[in-house]
C-alpha positions in Angstrom: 168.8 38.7 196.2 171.0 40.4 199.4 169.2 44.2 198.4 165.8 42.2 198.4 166.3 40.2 201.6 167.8 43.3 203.2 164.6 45.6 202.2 162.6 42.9 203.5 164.1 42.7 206.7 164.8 46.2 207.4 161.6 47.4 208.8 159.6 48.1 205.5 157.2 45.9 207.1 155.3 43.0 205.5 151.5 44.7 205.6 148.8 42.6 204.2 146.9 44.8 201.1 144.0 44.9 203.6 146.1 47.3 206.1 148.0 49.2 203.1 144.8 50.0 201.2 143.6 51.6 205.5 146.8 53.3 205.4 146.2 54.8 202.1 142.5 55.7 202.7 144.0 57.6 206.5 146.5 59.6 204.2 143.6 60.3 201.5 141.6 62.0 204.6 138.7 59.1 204.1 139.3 57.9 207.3 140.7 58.5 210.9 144.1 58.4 211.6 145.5 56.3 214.7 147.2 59.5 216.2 147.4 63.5 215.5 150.5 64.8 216.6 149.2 68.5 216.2 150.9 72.1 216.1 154.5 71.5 215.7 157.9 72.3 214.1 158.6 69.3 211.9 161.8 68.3 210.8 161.8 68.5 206.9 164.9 66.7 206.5 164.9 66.7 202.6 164.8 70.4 202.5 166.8 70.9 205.8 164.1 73.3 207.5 161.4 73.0 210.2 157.7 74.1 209.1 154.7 74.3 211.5 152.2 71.3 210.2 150.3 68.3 211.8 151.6 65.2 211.6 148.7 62.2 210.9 149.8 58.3 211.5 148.4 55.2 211.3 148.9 51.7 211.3 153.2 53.3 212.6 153.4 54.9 209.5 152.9 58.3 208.9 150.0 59.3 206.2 150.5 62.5 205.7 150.4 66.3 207.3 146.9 66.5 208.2 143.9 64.1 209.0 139.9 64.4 208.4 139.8 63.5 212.0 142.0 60.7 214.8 141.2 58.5 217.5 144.2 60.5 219.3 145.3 64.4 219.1 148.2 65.3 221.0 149.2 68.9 221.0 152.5 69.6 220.4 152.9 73.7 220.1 156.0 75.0 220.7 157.6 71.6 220.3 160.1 71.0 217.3 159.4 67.3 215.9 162.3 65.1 214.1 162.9 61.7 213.4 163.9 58.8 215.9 167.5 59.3 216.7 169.6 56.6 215.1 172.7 55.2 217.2 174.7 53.5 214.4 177.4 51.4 216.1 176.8 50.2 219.9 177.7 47.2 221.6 174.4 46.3 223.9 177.0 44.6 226.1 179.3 47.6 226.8 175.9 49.5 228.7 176.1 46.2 230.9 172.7 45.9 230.4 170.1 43.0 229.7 168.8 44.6 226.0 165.1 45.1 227.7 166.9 47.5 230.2 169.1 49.2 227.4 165.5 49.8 225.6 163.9 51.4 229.3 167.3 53.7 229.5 167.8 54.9 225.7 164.2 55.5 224.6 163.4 58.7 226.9 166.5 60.2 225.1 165.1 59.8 221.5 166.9 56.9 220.4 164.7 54.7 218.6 167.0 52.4 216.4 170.4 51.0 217.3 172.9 48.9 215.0 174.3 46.8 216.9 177.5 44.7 216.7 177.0 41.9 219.6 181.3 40.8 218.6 181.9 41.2 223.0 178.9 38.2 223.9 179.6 36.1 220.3 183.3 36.2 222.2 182.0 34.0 225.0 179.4 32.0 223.5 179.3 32.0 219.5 176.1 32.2 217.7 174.5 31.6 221.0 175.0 35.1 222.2 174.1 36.5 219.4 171.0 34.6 218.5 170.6 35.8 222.7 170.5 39.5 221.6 168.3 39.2 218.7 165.6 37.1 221.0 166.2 39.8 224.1 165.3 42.7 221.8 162.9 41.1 219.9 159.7 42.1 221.9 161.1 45.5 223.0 160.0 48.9 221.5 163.4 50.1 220.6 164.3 48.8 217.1 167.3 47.1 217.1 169.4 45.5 213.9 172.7 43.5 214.2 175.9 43.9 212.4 177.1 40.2 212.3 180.3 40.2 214.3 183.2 39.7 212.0 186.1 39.1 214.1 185.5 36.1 216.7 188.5 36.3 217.9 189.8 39.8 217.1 192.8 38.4 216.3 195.1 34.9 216.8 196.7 36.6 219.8 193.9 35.7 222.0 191.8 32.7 223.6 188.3 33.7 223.1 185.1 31.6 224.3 184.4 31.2 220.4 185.1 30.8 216.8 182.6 32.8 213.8 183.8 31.1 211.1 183.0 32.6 207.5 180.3 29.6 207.0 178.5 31.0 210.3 178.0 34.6 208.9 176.9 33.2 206.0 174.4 31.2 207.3 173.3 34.3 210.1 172.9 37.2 207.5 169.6 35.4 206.4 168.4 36.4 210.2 165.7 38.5 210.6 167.0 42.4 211.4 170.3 41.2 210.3 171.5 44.2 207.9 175.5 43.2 207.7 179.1 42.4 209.2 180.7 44.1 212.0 183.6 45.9 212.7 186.5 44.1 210.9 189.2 44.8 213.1 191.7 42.5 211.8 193.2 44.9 209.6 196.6 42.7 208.9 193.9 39.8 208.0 192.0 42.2 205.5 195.2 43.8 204.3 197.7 40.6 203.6 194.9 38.6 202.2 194.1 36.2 205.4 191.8 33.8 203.4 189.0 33.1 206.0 188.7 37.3 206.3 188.4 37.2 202.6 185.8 35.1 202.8 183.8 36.7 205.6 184.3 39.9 203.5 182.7 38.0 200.6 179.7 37.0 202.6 178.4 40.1 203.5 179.2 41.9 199.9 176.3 44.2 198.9 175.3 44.6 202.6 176.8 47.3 204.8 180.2 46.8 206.2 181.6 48.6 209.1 185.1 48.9 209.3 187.5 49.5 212.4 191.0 51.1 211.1 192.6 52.9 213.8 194.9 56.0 212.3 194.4 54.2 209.4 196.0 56.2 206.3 197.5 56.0 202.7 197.5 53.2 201.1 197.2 50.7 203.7 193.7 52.6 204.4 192.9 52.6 200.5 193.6 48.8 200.3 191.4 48.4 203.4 188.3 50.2 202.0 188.6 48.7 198.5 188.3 45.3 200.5 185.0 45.6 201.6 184.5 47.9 204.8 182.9 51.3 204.1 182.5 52.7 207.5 184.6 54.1 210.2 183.8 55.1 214.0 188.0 55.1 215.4 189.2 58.7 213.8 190.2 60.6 216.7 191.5 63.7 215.1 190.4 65.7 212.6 192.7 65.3 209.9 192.4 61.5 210.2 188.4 61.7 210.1 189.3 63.6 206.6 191.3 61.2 205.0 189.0 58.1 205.7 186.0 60.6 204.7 188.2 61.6 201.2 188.5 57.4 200.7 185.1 56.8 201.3 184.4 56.0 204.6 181.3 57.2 206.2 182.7 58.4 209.3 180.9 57.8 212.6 181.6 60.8 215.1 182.0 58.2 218.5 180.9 59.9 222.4 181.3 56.8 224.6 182.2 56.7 227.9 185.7 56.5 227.5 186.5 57.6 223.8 184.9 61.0 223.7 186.1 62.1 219.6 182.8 64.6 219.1 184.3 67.7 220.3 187.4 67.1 218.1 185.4 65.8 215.1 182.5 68.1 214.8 183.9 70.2 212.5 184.0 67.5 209.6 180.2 67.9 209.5 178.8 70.2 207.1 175.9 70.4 204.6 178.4 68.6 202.3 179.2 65.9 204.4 176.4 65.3 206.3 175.0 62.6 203.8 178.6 60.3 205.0 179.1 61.9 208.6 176.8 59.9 211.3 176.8 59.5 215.3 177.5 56.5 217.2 178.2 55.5 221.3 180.0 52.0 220.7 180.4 51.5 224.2 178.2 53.9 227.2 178.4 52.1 230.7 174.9 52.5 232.4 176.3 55.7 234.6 176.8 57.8 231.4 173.3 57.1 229.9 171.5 57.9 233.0 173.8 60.8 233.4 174.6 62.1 230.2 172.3 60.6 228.1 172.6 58.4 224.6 172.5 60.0 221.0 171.0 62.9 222.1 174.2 63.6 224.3 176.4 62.7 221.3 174.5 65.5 219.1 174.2 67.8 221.8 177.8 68.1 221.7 178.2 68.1 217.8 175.8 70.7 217.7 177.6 72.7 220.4 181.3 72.3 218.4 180.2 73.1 214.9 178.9 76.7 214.8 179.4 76.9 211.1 176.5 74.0 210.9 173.0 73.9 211.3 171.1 72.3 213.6 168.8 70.8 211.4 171.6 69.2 209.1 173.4 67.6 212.2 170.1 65.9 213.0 169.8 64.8 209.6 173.4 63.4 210.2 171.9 61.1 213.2 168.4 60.6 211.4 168.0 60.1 207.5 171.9 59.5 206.4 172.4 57.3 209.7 169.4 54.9 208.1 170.1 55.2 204.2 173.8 54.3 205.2 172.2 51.1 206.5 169.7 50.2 204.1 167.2 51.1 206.6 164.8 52.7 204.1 161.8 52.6 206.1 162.8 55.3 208.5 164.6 58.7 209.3 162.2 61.3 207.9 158.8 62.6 208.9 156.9 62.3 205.8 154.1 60.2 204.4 155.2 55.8 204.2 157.8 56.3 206.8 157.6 55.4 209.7 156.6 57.2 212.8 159.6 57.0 214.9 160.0 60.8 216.2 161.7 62.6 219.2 159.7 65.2 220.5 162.1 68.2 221.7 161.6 71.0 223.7 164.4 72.7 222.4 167.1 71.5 219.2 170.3 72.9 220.0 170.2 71.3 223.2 168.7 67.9 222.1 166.1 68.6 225.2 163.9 65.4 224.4 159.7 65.3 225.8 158.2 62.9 224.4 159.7 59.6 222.2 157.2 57.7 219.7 158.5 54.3 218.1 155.7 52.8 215.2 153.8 56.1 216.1 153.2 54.2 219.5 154.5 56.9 222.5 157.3 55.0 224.6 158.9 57.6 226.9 157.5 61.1 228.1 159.5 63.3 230.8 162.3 60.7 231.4 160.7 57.8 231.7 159.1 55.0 229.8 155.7 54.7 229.1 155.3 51.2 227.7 155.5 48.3 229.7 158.6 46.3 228.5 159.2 42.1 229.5 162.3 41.9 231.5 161.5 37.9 230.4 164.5 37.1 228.1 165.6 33.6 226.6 167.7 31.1 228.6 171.2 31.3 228.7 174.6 29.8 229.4 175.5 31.2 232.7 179.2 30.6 231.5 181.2 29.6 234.6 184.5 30.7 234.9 187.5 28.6 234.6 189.7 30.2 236.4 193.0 28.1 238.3 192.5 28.0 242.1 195.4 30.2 243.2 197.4 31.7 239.7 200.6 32.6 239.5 201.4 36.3 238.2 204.9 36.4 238.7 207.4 37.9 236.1 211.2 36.1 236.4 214.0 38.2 235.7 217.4 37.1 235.0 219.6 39.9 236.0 219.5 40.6 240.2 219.9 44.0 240.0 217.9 45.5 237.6 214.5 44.9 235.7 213.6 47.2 233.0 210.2 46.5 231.8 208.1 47.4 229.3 204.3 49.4 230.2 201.3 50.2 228.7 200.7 53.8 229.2 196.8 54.3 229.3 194.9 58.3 229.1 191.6 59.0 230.4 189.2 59.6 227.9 190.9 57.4 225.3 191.4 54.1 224.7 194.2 54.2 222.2 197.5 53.6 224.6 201.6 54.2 224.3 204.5 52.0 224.9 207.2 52.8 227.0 209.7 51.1 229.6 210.2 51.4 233.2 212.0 50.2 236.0 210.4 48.0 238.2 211.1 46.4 241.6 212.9 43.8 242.2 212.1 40.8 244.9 212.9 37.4 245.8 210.3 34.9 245.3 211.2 31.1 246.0 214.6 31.3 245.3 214.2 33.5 242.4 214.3 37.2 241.3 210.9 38.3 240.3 209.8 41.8 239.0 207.2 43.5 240.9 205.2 47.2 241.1 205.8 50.1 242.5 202.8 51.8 243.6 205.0 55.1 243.8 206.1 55.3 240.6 202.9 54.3 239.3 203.9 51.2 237.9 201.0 48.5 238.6 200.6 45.1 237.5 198.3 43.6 234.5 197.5 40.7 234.2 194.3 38.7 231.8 193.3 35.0 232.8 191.9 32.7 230.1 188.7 32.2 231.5 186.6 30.1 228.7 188.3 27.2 227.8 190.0 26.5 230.9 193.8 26.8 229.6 195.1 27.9 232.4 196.5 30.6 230.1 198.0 33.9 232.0 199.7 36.8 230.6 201.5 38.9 232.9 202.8 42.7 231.9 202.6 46.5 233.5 200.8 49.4 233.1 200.7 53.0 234.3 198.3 55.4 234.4 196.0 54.3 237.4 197.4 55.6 239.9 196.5 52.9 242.3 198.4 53.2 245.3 197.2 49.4 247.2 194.5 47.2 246.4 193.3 45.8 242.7 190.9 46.2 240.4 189.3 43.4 238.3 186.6 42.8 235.4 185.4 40.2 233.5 184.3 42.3 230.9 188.2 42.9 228.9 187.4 43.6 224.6 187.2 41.6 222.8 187.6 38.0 223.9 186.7 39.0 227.6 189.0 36.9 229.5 189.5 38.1 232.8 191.6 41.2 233.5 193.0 42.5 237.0 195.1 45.2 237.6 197.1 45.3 240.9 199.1 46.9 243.5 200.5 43.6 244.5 200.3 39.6 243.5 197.8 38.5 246.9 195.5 41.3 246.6 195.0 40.5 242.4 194.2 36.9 243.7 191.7 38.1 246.2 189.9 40.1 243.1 190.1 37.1 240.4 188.6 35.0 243.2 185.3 37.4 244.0 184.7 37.7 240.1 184.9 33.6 240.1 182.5 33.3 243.0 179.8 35.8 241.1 179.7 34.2 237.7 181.5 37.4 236.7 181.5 41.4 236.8 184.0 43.9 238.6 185.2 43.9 241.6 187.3 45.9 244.0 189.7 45.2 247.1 192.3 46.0 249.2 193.6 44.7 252.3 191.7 41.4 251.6 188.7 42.7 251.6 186.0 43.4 248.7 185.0 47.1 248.9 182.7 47.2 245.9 181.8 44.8 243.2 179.1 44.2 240.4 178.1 41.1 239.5 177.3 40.6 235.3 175.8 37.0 235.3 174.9 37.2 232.0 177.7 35.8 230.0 179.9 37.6 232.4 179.1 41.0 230.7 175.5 41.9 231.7 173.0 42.2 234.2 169.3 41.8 234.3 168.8 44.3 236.6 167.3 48.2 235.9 170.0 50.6 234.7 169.6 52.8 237.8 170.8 49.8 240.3 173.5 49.1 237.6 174.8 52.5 237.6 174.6 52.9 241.3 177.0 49.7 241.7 179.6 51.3 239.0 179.3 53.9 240.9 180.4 52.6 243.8 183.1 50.7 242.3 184.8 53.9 240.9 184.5 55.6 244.0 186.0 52.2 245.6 189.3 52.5 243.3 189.2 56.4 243.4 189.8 55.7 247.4 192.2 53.9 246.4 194.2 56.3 244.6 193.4 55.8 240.8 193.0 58.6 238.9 191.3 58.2 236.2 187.7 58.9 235.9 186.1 55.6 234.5 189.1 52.8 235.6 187.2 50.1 234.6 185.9 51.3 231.0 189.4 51.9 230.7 190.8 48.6 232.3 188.4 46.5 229.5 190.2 48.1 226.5 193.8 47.2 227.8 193.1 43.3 226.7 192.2 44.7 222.8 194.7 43.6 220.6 193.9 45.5 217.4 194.4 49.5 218.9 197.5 50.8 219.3 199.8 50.5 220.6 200.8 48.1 223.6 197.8 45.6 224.9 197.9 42.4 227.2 196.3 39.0 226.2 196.1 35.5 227.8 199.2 34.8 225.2 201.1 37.2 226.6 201.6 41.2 225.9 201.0 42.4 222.1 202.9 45.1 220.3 199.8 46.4 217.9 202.2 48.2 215.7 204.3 44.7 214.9 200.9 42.4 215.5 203.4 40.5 217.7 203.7 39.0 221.1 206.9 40.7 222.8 208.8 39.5 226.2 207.9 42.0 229.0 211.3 42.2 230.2 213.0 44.1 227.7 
């Protein structure tokens, strides 16, 4: 019954006999086709070669390699054609974009299916956000199915907006273009038997399962996959991508914005593995798409890294193996019943993409969109924040001369962080010895506000690695739970930022001095806006500039700055309960 529901749902469309009796006449040449793309090298990704051929469509579907005549020719010499590209893990929320301007940014790039997992909006409001992204995207060109999200909250560490109990994902996998569960990134839960994982787990059996197993190995990651969760998108090395490929993983090569793995991982593709290997962004602020680009960036690169592979069997990694991994049947292969989602490219090995066609209908040409896409989206809760009026973010310390604290060490490019201690300063606050940064070491303040439930909940710690030397950065948008997360040179400036995000509904912010000096508001649940992907950009932007002014150092702060509230990545994270050694799945004292 799953298989059934799941084919029915994922794309291979309901046609009435009427329409596939026309389709079969169009590919029998006894009548017109809706479209000729003619004169191109297509793709034949179950021989893993181009050919020259025309390419006939009708009704979305393609009929066949020539037509007795169309209503539309399009020449396409010199062009090499091949299917849609296939994003297969993304959080819509991460690109901080309404999904009708995620659609307008991805499609000129080739992308014309996305799996998403919606686990950062089901954080703040539940089903509700996710019913939210299903509606949004429901009237947009790009095709886009949902992982259910498996682990509202992450973990028991956390105060999140939400609870997605096992009954819930139940009840939503009988959604329309729902295909499965989410990244189960409780790993302890799936491991020691948590019952309401197990049940979650036993939900979604026969659908696809992604998984989320940071440096998982051995037996711990052989327990994991015979659980339930089949795919993987956290390897960042070689040799781990290996061992979760030798378990049975599919392995998703990731290229976000701030974990870049495809360089590192490219070699694991092959002709051999190409069938289990796919490509995926998970999370690409705004900035990176218009600059970099989506799939076609991630394949660019793959392409670029693995000389010893052909170009035609990495797009078949991001094309045919990306939609079979998902049940997707309908799609991934230019050939007669499927359907015509293609990416027209000037040139392959640099994923240089003309023209994009989704359902045979052309929806991007030269950079832009062609179609006119409904930035109307359904009503939602605006989510207020509920934030105290002036929070405390001090850190007591018992001994007067001394305070050796623990930090989270964060790396550009990466989200996974280190542990270490440091010293901090000391100063007297109130009659009491407090522990404070020290810009000049490095050291900075954390700290994440409950911001849902109004708790009042505030977990203080330190981090290094930001290089802020005065002022404080802050975000609403902190994985998973998205409480409210500010980083700080000192305790009155981190105010001043948690009280700009509160008047705003949400977003980032930056200040110094007292003074805003860049922010971007995300009204939508506190994670997106409704407004286009260049203005979006432009704003992030100017916030990095903003805390680049100010002396951080890394080159996306506030991609970074979101992952430091994730309590399920290694190895030291900050929640509203307090700060989380990953390794123990523990709260420890800051002081040490």
């Amino acid at each position: 019954m799953i298989e059934h529901k799941r084919q029915r749902q994922c794309g291979e469309h309901e046609r009435t006999v009427a329409t596939r009796r026309e389709i079969a006449r169009v590919a029998l040449q006894q009548a017109p086709a809706d479209l000729l793309l003619r004169g191109g090298s297509v793709l034949d990704v179950f021989a893993g070669r181009f050919r020259q051929t025309d390419l006939a469509i009708s009704h979305g579907v393609i009929t066949g390699f020539a037509a007795s005549e169309a209503s539309k020719v399009v020449d396409v010499s010199g062009r090499f054609l091949i299917p849609g590209l296939i994003d297969t893990h993304v959080h819509i929320e991460s690109s901080q974009l309404a999904p009708p301007q995620f659609a307008r940014a991805v499609l000129p790039h080739g992308t014309t299916t996305v799996i998403a997992d919606p686990h950062e909006i089901a954080n703040v409001l539940g089903m509700a956000g996710i019913r939210f992204i299903l509606d949004a995207s429901r009237v947009v060109p790009l095709e886009v199915f949902v992982m259910l999200p498996s682990c509202v909250p992450a973990t028991p560490l956390e105060t999140s907006g939400e609870v997605i109990t096992a009954a819930q994902i139940a009840e939503m996998l009988s959604w329309p273009r729902v295909v499965g569960l989410g990244e189960v990134m409780n790993v302890p839960g799936v491991i020691g038997g948590d019952a309401e994982m197990l049940r979650k787990l036993d939900a979604a059996a026969g659908c696809p399962i992604d998984g989320h197993f940071p440096l998982g190995s051995g037996s711990q990651l052989w327990s994991y996959v015979v659980s339930g969760p089949k795919t993987d998108h956290e390897a960042v090395t070689l040799e781990e991508a290996r061992e979760k490929l030798a378990s049975g993983m599919h392995v998703l090569i990731r290229e976000g914005t701030v974990a870049r793995n495809a360089v590192a991982l490219a070699p694991l593709l092959t002709a051999e593995t190409a069938p289990f290997v796919h490509l995926c962004t998970d999370d690409r602020h705004p900035e990176t798409l218009l600059h970099d680009g989506h799939i076609d960036d991630v394949l660019r690169k793959v392409i670029a890294s693995a000389p010893n592979t052909s170009q035609e069997v990495a797009v078949c990694a991001a094309t045919i193996h990306a939609a079979r991994a998902y049940g997707l049947h309908d799609r991934g292969a230019l050939a007669p019943g499927y359907r015509a989602d293609i990416a027209v490219l000037r040139d392959v090995a640099s994923v240089d993409v003309e023209r994009t066609f989704v359902g045979g209908i052309e929806v991007a040409h030269d950079g832009t969109c062609t179609v006119e896409i409904e930035d109307r989206m359904p009503s939602i809760d605006r989510h207020a924040l509920l934030i105290p009026d002036h929070p405390s973010f001090e850190v007591p310390v018992s001994s007067p001369s001394s305070a050796t604290v623990r930090t989270i060490s964060v790396h550009p490019d990466q989200v996974l962080t280190d542990a270490g201690v440091a010293e901090a300063l000391l100063r007297e606050r109130s009659g009491s010895t407090v522990a404070a940064p020290n810009p000049d070491a490095d050291l900075l303040k954390l700290a994440v506000l409950e911001r849902h439930r109004g708790t009042g909940n505030i977990g203080v710690g330190f981090v290094r690695g930001f290089g802020l030397r005065k002022g404080a950065l802050a975000s609403t948008v902190a994985h998973d739970s998205h409480n409210l997360i500010v980083v700080g040179t000192d305790d009155d400036s981190m105010r001043v930022a948690v009280r700009a995000l509160v008047e705003c509904g949400g977003g980032q912010v930056v200040v110094a001095g007292g003074e805003i000096l860049a922010r971007l508001p995300l009204p939508i649940a506190g994670l997106m806006s409704s407004s286009p992907a260049a203005e979006v950009a432009r704003l992030q932007e100017e916030l990095n500039e903003a805390a680049h002014r100010l002396g951080c150092s890394l080159p996306t702060p506030f991609m970074t700055l979101s992952f430091l509230a994730l309590p399920v990545i290694p190895s030291l994270r900050l929640t509203d309960l307090g700060l989380i050694d990953v390794d123990q799945f523990e709260i420890v004292p800051v002081i040490v």
